[in-house]
N, CA, C and O of each residue as an XYZ file, in Angstrom:
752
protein
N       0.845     -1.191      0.000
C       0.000      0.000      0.000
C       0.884      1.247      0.000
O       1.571      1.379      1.013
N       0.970      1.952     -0.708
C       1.055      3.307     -1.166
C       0.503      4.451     -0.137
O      -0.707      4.662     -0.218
N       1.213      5.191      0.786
C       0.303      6.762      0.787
C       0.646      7.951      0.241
O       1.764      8.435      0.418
N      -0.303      8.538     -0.484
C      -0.292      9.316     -1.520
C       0.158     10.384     -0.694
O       0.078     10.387      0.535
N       0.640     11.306     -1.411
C       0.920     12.619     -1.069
C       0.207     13.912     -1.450
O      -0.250     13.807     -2.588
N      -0.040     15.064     -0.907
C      -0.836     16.067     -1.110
C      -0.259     16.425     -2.589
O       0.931     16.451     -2.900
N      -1.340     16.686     -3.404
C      -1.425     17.195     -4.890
C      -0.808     16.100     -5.345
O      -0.059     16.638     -6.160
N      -0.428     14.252     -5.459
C       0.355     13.767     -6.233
C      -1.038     13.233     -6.753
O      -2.171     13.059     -6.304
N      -0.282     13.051     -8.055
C      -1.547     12.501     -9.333
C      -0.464     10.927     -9.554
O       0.741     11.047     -9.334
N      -0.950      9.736     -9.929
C      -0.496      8.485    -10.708
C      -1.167      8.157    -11.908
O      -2.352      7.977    -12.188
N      -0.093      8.124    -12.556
C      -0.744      7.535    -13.922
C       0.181      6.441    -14.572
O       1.407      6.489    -14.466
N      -0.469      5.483    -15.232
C       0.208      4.242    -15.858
C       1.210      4.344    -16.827
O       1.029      4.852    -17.933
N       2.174      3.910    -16.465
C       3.547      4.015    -17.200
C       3.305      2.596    -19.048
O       3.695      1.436    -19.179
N       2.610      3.423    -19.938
C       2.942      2.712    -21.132
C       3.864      2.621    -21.851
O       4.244      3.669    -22.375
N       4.709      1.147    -22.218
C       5.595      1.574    -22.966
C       5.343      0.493    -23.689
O       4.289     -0.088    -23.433
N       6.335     -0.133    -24.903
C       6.388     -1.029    -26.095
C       6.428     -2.707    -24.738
O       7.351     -2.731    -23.924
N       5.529     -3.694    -24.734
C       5.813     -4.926    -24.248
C       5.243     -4.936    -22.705
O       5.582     -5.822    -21.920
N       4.309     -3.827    -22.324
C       3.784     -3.473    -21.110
C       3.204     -4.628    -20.805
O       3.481     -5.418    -19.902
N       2.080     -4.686    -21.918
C       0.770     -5.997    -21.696
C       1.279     -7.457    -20.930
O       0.830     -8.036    -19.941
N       2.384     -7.766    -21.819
C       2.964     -9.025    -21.754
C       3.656     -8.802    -19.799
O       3.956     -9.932    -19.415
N       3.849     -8.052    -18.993
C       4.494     -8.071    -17.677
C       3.010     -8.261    -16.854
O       1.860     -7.856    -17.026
N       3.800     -9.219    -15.742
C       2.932     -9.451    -14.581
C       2.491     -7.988    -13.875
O       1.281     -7.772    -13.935
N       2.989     -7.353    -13.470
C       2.668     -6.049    -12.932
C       2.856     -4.867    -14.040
O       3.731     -4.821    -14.905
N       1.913     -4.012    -13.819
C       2.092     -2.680    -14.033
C       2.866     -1.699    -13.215
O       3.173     -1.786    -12.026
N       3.148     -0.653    -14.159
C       4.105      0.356    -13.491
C       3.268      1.887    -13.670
O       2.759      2.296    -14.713
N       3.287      2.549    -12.408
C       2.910      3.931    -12.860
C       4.146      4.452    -12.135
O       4.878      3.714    -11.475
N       4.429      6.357    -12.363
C       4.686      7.408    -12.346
C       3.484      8.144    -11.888
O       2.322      8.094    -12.291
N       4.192      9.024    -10.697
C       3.632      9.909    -10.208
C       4.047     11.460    -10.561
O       5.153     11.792    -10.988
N       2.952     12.342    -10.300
C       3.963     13.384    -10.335
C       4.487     14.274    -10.101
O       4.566     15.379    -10.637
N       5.265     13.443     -8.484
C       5.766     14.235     -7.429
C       7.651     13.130     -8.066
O       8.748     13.049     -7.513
N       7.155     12.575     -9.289
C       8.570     11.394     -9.824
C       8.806     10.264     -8.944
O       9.949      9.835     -8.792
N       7.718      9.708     -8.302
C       7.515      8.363     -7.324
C       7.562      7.256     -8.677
O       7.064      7.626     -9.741
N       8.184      5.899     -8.561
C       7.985      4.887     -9.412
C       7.335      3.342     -8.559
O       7.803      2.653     -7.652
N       6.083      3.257     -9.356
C       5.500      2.094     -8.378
C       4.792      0.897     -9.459
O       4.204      1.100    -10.521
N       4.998     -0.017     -8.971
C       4.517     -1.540     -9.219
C       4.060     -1.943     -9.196
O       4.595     -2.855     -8.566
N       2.312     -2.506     -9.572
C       1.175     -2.496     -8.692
C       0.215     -3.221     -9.807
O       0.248     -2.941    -11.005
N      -0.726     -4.289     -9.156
C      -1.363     -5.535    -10.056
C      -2.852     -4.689    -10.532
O      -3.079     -4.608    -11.739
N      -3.679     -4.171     -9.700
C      -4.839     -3.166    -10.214
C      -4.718     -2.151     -9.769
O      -5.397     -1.440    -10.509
N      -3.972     -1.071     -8.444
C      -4.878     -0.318     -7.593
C      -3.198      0.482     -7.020
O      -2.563      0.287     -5.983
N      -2.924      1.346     -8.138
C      -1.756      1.565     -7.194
C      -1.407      2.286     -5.716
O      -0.441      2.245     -4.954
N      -2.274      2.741     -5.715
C      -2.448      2.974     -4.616
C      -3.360      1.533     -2.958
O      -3.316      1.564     -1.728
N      -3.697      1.034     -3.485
C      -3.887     -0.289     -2.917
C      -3.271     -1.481     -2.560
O      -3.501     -2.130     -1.539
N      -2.311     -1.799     -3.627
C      -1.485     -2.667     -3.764
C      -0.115     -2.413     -4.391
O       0.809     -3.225     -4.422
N      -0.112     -1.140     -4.899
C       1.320     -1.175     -5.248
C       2.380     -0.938     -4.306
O       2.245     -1.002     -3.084
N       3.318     -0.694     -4.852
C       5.133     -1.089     -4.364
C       5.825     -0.116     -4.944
O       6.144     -0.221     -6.128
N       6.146      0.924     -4.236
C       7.585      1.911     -4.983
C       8.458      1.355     -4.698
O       8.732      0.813     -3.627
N       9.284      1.456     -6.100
C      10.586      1.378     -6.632
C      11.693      2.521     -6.546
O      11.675      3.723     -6.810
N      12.401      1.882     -6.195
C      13.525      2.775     -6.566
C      14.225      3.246     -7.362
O      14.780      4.341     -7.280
N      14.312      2.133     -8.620
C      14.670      2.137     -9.676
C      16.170      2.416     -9.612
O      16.820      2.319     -8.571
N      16.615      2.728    -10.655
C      18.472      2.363    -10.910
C      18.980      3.838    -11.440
O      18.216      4.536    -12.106
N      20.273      4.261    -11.118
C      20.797      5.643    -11.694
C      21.859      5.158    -12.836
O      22.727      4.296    -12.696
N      21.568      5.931    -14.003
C      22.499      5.982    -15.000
C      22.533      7.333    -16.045
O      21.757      7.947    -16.777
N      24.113      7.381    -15.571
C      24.407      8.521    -15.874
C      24.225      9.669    -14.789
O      24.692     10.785    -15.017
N      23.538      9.391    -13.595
C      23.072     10.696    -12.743
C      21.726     10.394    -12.678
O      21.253     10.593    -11.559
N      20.921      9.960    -13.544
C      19.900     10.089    -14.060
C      18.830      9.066    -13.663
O      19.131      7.963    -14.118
N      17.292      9.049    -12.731
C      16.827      7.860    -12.468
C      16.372      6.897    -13.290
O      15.670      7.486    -14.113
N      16.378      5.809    -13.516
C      16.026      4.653    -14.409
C      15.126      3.788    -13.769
O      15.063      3.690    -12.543
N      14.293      3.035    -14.707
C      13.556      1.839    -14.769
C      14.442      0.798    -15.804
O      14.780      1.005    -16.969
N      14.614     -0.034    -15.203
C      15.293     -1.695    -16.072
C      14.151     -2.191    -16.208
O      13.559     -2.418    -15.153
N      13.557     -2.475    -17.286
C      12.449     -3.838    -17.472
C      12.951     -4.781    -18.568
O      13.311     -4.371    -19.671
N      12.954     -5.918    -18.244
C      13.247     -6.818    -18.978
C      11.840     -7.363    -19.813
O      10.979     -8.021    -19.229
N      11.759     -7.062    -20.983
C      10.184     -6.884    -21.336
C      10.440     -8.084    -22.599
O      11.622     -8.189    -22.927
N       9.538     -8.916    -23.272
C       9.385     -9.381    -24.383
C       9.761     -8.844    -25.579
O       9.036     -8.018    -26.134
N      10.858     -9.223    -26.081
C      11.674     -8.944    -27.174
C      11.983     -7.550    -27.710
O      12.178     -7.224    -28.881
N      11.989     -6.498    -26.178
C      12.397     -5.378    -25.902
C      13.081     -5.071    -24.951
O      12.516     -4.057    -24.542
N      14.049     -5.282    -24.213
C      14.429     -5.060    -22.954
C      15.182     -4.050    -23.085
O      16.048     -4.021    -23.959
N      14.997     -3.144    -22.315
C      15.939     -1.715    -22.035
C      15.722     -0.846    -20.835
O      15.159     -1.344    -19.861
N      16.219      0.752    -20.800
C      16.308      1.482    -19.866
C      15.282      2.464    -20.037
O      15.464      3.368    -20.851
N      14.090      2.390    -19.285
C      13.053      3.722    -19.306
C      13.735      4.666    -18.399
O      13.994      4.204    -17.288
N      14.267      6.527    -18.747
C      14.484      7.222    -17.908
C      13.252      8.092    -17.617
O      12.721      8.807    -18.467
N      12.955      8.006    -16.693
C      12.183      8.542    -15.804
C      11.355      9.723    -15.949
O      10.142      9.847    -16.122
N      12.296     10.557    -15.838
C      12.007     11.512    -16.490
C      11.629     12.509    -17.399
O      11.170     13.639    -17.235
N      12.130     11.370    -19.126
C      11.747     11.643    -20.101
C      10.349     10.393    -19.959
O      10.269     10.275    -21.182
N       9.449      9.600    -19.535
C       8.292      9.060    -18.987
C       7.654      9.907    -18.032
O       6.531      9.534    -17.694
N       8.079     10.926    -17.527
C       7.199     11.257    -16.666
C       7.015     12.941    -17.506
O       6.067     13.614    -17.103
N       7.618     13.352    -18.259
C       6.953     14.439    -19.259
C       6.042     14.311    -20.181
O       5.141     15.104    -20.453
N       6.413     12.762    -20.922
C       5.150     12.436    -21.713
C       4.115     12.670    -20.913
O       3.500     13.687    -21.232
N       3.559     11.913    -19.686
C       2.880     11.822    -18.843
C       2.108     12.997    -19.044
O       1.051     13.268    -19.615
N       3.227     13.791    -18.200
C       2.353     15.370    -17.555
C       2.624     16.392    -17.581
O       2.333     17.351    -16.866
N       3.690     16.179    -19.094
C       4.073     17.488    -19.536
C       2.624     18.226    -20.739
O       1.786     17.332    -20.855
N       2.261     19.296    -21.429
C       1.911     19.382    -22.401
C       2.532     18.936    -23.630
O       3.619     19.462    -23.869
N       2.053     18.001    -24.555
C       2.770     17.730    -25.835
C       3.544     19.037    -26.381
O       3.138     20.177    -26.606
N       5.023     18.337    -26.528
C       5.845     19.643    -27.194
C       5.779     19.812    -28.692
O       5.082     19.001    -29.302
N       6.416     20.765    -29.376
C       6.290     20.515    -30.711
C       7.709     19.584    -31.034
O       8.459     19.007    -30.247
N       7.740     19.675    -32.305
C       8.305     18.030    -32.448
C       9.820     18.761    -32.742
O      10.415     17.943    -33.443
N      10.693     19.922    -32.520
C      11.517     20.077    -32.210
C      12.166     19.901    -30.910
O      13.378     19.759    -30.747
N      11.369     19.919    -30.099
C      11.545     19.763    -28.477
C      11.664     18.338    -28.063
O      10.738     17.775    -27.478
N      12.924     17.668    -28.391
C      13.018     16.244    -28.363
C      13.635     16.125    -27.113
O      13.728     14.908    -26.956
N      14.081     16.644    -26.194
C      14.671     16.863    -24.877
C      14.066     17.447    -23.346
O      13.237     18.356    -23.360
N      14.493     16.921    -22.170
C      13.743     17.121    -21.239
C      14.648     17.294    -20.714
O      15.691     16.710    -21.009
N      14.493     18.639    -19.222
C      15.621     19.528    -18.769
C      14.970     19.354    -17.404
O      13.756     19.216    -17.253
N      16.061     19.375    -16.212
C      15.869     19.354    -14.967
C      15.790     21.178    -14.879
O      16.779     21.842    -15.188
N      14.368     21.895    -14.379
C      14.923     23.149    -14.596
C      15.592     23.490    -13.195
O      15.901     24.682    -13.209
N      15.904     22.930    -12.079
C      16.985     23.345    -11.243
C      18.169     22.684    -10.912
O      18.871     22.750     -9.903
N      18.302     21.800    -12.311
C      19.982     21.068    -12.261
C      19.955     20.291    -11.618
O      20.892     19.562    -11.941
N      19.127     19.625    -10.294
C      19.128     18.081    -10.389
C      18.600     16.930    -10.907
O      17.407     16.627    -10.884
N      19.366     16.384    -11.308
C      19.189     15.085    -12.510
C      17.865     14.310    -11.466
O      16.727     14.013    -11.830
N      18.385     14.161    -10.327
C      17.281     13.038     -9.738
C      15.820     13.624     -9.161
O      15.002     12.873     -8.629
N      15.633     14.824     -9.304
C      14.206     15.470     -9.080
C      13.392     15.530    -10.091
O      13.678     16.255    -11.044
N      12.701     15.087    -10.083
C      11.710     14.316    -11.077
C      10.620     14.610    -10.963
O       9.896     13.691    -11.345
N       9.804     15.897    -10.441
C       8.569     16.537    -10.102
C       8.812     16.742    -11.258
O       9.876     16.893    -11.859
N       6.882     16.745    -11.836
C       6.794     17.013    -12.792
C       6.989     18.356    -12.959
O       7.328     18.815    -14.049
N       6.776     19.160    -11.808
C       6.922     20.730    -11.975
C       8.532     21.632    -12.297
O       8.875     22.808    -12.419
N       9.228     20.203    -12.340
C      10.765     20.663    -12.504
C      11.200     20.023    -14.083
O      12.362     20.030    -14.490
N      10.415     19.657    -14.609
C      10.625     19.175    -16.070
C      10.202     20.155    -17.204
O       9.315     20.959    -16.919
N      10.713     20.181    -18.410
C      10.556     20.926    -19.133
C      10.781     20.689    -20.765
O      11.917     20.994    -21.126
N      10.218     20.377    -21.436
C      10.974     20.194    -22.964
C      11.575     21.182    -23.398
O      11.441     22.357    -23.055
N      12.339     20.684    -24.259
C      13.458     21.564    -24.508
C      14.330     21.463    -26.079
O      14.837     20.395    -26.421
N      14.381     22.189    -26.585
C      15.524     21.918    -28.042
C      16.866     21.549    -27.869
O      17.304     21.760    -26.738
N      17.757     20.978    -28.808
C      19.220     20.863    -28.623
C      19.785     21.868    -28.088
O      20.395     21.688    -27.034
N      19.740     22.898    -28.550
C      20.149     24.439    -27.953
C      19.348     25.234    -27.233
O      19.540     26.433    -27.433
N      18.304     24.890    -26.268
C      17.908     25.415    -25.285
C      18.626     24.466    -23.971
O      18.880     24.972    -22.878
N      18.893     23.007    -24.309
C      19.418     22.051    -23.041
C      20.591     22.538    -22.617
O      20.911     22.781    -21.454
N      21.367     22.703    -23.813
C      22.682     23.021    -24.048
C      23.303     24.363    -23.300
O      24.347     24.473    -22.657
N      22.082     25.541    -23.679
C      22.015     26.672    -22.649
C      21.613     26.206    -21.534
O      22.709     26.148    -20.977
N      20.948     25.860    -20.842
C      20.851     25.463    -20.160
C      21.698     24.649    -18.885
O      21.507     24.852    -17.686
N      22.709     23.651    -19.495
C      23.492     22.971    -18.906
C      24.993     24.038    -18.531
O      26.027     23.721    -17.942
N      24.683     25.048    -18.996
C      26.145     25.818    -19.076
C      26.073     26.703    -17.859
O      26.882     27.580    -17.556
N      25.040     26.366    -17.237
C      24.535     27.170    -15.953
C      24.006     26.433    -14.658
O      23.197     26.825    -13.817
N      24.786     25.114    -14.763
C      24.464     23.653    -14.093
C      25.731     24.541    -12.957
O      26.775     25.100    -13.292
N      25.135     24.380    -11.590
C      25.836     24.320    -10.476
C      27.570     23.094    -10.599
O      28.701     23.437    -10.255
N      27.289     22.173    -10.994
C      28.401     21.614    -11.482
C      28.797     21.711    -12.497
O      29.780     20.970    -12.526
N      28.643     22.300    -13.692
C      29.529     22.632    -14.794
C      30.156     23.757    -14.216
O      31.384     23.697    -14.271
N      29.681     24.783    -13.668
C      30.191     26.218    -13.502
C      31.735     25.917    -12.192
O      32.889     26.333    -12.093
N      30.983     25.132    -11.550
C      32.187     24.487    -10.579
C      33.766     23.886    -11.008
O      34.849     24.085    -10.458
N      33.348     22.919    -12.451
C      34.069     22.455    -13.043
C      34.910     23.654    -13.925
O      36.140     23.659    -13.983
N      34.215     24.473    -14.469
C      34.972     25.628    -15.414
C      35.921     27.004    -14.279
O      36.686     27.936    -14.527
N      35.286     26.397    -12.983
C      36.475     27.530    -12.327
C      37.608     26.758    -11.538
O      38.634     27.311    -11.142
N      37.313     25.421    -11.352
C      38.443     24.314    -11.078
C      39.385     24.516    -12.626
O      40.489     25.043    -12.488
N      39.013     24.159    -13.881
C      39.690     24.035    -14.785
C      40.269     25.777    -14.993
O      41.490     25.663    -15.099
N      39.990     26.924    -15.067
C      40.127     28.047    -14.954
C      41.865     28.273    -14.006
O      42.848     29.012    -14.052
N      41.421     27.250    -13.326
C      42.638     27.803    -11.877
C      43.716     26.860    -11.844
O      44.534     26.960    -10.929
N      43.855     25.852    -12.807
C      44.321     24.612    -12.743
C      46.210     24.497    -13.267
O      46.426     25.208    -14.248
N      47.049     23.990    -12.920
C      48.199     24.813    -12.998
C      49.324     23.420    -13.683
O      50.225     23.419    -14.521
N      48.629     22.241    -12.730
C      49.439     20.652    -12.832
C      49.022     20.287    -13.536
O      47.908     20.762    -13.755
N      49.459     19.273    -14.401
C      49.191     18.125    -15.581
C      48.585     18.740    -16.252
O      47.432     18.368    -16.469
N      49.312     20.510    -17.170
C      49.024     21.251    -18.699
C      49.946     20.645    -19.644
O      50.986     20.365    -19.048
N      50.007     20.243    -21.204
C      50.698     20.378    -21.922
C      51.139     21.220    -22.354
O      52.181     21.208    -23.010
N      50.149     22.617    -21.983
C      50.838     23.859    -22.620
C      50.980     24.589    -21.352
O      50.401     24.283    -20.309
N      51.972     25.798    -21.545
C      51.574     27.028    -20.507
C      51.727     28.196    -21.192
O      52.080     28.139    -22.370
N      51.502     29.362    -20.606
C      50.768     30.693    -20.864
C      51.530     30.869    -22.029
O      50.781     31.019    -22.994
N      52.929     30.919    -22.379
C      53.339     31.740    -22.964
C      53.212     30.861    -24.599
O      53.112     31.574    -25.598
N      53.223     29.534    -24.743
C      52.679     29.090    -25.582
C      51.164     29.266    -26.037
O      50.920     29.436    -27.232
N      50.119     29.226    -25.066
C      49.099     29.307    -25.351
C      48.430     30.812    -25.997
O      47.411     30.993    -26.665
N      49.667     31.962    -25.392
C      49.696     33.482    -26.172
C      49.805     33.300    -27.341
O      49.153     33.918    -28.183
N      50.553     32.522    -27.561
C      51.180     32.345    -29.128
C      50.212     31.521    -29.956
O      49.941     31.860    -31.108
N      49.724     30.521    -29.430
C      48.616     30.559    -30.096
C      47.310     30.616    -30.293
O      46.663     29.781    -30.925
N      46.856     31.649    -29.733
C      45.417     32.792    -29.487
C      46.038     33.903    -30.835
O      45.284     34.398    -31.672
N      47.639     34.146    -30.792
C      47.732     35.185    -31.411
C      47.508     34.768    -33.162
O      47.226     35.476    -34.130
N      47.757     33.434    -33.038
C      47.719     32.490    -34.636
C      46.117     32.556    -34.495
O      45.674     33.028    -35.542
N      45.184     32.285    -33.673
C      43.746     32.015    -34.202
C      42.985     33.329    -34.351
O      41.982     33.640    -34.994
N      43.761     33.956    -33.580
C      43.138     35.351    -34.295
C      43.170     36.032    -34.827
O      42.501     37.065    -34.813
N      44.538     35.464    -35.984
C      44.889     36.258    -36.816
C      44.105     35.942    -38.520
O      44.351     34.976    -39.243
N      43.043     37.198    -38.841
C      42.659     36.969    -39.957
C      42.754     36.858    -41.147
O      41.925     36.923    -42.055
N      44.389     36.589    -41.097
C      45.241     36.295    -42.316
C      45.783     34.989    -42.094
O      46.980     34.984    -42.380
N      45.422     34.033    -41.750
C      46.281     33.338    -41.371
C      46.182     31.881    -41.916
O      45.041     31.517    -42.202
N      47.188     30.996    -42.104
C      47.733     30.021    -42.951
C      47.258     28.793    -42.959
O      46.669     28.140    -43.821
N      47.768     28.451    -41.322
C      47.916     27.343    -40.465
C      46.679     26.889    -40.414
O      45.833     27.767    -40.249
N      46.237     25.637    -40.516
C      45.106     25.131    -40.145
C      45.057     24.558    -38.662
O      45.975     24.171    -37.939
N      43.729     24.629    -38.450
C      44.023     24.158    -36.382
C      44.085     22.785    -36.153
O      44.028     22.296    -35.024
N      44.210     22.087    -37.274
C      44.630     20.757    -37.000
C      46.456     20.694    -37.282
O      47.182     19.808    -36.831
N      46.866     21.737    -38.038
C      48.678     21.448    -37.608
C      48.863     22.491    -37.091
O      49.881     22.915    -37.637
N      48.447     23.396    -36.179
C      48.439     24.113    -35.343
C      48.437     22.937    -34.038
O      49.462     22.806    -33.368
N      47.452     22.274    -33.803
C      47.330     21.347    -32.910
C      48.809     20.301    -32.701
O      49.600     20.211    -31.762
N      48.737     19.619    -33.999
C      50.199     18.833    -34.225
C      50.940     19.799    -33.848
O      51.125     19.436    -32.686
N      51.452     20.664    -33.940
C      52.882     21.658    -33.653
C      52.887     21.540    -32.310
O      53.880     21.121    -31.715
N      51.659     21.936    -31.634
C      51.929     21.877    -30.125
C      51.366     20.277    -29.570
O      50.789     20.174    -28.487
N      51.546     19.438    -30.199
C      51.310     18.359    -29.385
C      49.655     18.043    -28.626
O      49.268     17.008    -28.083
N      49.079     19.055    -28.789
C      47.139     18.789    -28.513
C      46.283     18.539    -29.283
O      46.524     18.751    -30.471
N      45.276     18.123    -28.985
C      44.313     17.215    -29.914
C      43.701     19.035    -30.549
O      44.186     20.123    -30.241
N      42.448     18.728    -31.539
C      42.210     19.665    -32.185
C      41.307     20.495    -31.773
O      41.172     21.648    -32.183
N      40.180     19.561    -30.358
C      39.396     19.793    -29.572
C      39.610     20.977    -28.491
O      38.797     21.768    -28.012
N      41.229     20.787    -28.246
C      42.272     21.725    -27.069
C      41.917     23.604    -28.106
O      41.461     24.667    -27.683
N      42.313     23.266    -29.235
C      42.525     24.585    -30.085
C      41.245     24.895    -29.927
O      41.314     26.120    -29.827
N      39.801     24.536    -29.810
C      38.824     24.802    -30.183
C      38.555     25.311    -29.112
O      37.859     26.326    -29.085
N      39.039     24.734    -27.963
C      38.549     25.481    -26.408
C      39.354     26.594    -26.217
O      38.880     27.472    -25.496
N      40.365     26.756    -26.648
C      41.376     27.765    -26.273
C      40.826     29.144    -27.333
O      40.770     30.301    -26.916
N      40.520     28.804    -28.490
C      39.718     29.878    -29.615
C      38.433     30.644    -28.635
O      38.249     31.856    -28.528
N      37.760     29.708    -28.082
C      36.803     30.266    -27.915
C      36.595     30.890    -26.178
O      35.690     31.616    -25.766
N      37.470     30.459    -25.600
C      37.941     31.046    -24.403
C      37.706     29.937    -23.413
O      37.983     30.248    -22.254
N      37.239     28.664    -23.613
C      36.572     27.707    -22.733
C      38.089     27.279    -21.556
O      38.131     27.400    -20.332
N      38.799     26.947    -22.177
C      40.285     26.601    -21.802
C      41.042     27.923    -22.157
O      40.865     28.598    -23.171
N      42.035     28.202    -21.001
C      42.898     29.268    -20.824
C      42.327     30.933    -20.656
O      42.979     31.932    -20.352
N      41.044     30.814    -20.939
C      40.131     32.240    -20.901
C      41.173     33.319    -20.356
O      41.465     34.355    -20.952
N      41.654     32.932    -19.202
C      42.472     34.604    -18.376
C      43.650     34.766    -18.628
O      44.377     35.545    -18.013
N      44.167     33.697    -20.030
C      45.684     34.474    -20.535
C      44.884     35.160    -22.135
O      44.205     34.753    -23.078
N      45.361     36.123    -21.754
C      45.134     37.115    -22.862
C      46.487     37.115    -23.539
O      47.675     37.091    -23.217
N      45.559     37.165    -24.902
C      46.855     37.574    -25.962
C      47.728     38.468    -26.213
O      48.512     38.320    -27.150
């Protein structure tokens, strides 16, 4: 038995091979996952379900489908409004992966997630750790002047893949360093 919570709604989790399982699964949407033969609230069983990636999961081993339902992108179908069909993505809107209220979900475009993630309490953490970072560089400042001063020069020859070879970094390194992601506070 289940007790519900103030304002939580349940609704039945459909997916491809449902019919064929002994129990049903609903989603709530306060992001509760439960198990339950008629009455989920009567007889069902929350789950805990599994993290991958950060991210909460359902494992069902289903009839000649078995895979990973995330949660979250199941619990927007649910009780999100249908998005338009660019909005193939679902966004934690306060950066935790495992809060799963429906009121914290959101569809989203490639480049709205993307904005989005660049303002994640842990990315921003990560970009001022990497910002300040001094041990295990292949390059240092006075190389990396030198070449900010090659990518910004609008005459210029070198392609950033033997730009890269010259200094020994992949081509990915030049691309962060162009755009300020890596090395941002040595100026050219």
């Amino acid at each position: 038995m289940i007790k519900a919570l103030s304002g939580e709604v349940w609704k039945q989790l459909l997916f491809p091979g449902w019919k064929h399982l002994r129990n049903k699964y609903g989603l709530s949407s306060h992001g509760r996952i439960a198990s339950y033969r008629e009455n989920v609230l009567q007889d069902g069983k929350l789950l805990e379900g599994s993290m991958t990636t950060g991210y909460k999961t359902l494992n069902l081993h289903r009839p000649g489908n078995n895979g990973t339902l995330y949660i979250h992108r199941e619990l927007a179908k649910l009780f999100l409004k249908k998005p338009p069909s660019k909005n193939k993505y679902v966004i934690h809107l306060n950066h935790n992966k495992t809060d799963n209220h429906s009121k914290n979900l959101k569809w989203a475009t490639l480049d709205e997630m993307i904005s989005h993630q660049q303002y994640s309490p842990a990315k921003l953490a990560y970009k001022k750790v990497q910002a300040n970072r001094t041990e295990g560089l292949k390059l240092n400042a006075s190389q990396v002047k030198a070449i900010k001063k090659v990518l910004n020069n609008p005459n210029r020859k070198i392609t950033i893949k033997k730009l890269a070879e010259k200094y020994e970094v992949s081509e990915m390194t030049m691309y962060r360093i162009k755009s300020g992601e890596n090395w941002g506070r040595v100026k050219q």
